[in-house]
VEXPA-653437 format. One record per residue (C-alpha): y, x, z; residue in three letters. Coordinates in steps of 0.2 Angstrom, whole numbers, padded with zeros to 4 digits, always signed. Layout:
BEGIN
YXZALA;...
***
This chain:
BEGIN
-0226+0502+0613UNK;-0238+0512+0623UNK;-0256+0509+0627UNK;-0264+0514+0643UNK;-0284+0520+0640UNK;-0295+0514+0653UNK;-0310+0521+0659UNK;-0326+0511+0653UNK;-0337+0509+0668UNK;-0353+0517+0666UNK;-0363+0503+0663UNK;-0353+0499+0649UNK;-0359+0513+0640UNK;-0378+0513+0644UNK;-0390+0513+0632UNK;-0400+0519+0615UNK;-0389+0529+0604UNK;-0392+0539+0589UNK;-0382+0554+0586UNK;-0382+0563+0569UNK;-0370+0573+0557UNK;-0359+0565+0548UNK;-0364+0566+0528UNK;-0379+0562+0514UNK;-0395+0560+0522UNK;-0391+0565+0538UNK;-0404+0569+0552UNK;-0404+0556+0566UNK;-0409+0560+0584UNK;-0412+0547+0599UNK;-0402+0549+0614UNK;-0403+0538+0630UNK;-0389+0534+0642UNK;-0395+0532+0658UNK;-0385+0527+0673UNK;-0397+0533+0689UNK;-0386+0550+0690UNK;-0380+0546+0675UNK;-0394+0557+0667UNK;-0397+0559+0646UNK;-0412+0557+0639UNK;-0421+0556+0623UNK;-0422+0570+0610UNK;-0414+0582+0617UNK;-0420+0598+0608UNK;-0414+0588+0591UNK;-0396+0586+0598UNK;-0397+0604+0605UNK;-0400+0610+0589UNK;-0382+0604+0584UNK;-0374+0608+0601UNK;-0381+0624+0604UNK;-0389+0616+0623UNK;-0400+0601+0629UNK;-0387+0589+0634UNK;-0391+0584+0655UNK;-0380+0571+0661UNK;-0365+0562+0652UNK;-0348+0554+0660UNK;-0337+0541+0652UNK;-0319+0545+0650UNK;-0302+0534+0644UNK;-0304+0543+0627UNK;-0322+0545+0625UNK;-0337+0554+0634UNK;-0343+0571+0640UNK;-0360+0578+0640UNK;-0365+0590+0652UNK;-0379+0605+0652UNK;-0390+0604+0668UNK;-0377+0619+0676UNK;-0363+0605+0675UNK;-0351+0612+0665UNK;-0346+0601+0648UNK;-0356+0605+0632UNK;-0345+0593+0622UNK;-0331+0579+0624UNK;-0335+0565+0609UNK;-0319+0555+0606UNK;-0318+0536+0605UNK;-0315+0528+0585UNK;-0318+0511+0589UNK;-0332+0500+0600UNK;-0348+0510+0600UNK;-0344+0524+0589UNK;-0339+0542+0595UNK;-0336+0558+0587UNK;-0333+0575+0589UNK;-0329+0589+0575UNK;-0341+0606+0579UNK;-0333+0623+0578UNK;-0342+0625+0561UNK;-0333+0609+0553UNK;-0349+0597+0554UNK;-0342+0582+0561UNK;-0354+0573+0574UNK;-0356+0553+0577UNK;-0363+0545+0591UNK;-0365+0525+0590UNK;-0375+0512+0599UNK;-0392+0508+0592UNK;-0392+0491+0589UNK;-0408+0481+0588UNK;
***
């Protein structure tokens, strides 16, 4: 039977993140989702180091989420596993995660 994706309303997504490779001992790097724009923010150069460009603004889609440079154009598109967990697998094989921060 098929499943429709629906697109997760902004809000749903806002928030602290942390964003790190997958693997021992990873590096872990803050990222905030904001919804005025919707705009990114936290450590950007630490994400950048991974994505090649300081992530700018971010957009929720039925699958997953994008993250934008500050020219507009899409740095990255993380895929959806479950509830607050996103990855994406880079050019070079390292496989990024994105989850919620929870307190």
């Amino acid at each position: 039977m098929a499943r429709s994706l629906i697109l997760p309303p902004p809000e749903a997504l806002a928030g602290q993140w942390r964003m790190y490779p997958e693997g021992a001992a990873p590096q872990v790097c803050g990222l905030e989702l904001l919804l005025q724009s919707p705009r990114v923010s936290g450590d950007l150069e630490c994400i950048a180091g991974w994505l090649g460009e300081r992530p700018a603004n971010w957009e929720p889609t039925p699958d997953g989420l994008w993250l934008y440079g500050a020219e507009g154009t899409g740095i990255v598109h993380l895929n959806r596993q479950k509830a607050d967990r996103y990855e994406v697998r880079l050019k070079n094989g390292t496989v990024l995660v994105l989850v919620r921060d929870t307190p």
